[in-house]
Phi, psi and omega in degrees: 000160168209138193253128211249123173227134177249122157260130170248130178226110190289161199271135190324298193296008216217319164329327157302306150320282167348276185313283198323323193260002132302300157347292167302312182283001148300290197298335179281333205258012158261359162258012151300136152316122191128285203267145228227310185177172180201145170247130208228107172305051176311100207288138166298328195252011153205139191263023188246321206276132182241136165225102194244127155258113184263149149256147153221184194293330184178136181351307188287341149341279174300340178267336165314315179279306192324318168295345193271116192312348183281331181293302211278328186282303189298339188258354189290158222045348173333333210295312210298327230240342179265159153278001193168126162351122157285133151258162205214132179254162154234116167244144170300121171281086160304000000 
């Protein structure tokens, strides 16, 4: 298994926009194939910063749904809503 930790940073005016469509977008990828849980992180010390960790079964998995149109629909407009590029890791779920 493997775990995808994303930090996303919403634009001040935006933080609201933002969740929900993390949100939306959580709700398409637990009916992927694949996909094992997600977590959604709020930072305490910046309120624009959103942080999420998904598991799924495996790398190839995870590069199907980033491709898949159920992504792209759940994701449309994110560019608007950060103050920056989110980064994103992959990491092994011991």
């Amino acid at each position: 298994m493997i775990g995808v930790l994303t930090h996303h940073w919403a634009k001040a005016d935006k933080v609201d926009e933002a969740k929900k469509l993390l949100d939306r977008n959580g709700l398409a990828q637990s009916g992927a194939p694949g996909f094992v849980s997600r977590h959604t992180l709020y930072s305490t010390s910046d309120a624009t910063k959103i942080t999420t960790l998904v598991v799924w079964t495996s790398n190839d998995i995870y590069d199907r749904w980033r491709a898949s149109p159920e992504r792209a629909v759940a994701m449309k407009g994110a560019g608007e809503l950060w103050s920056k590029p989110p980064e994103s890791e992959r990491f092994h779920v011991a």
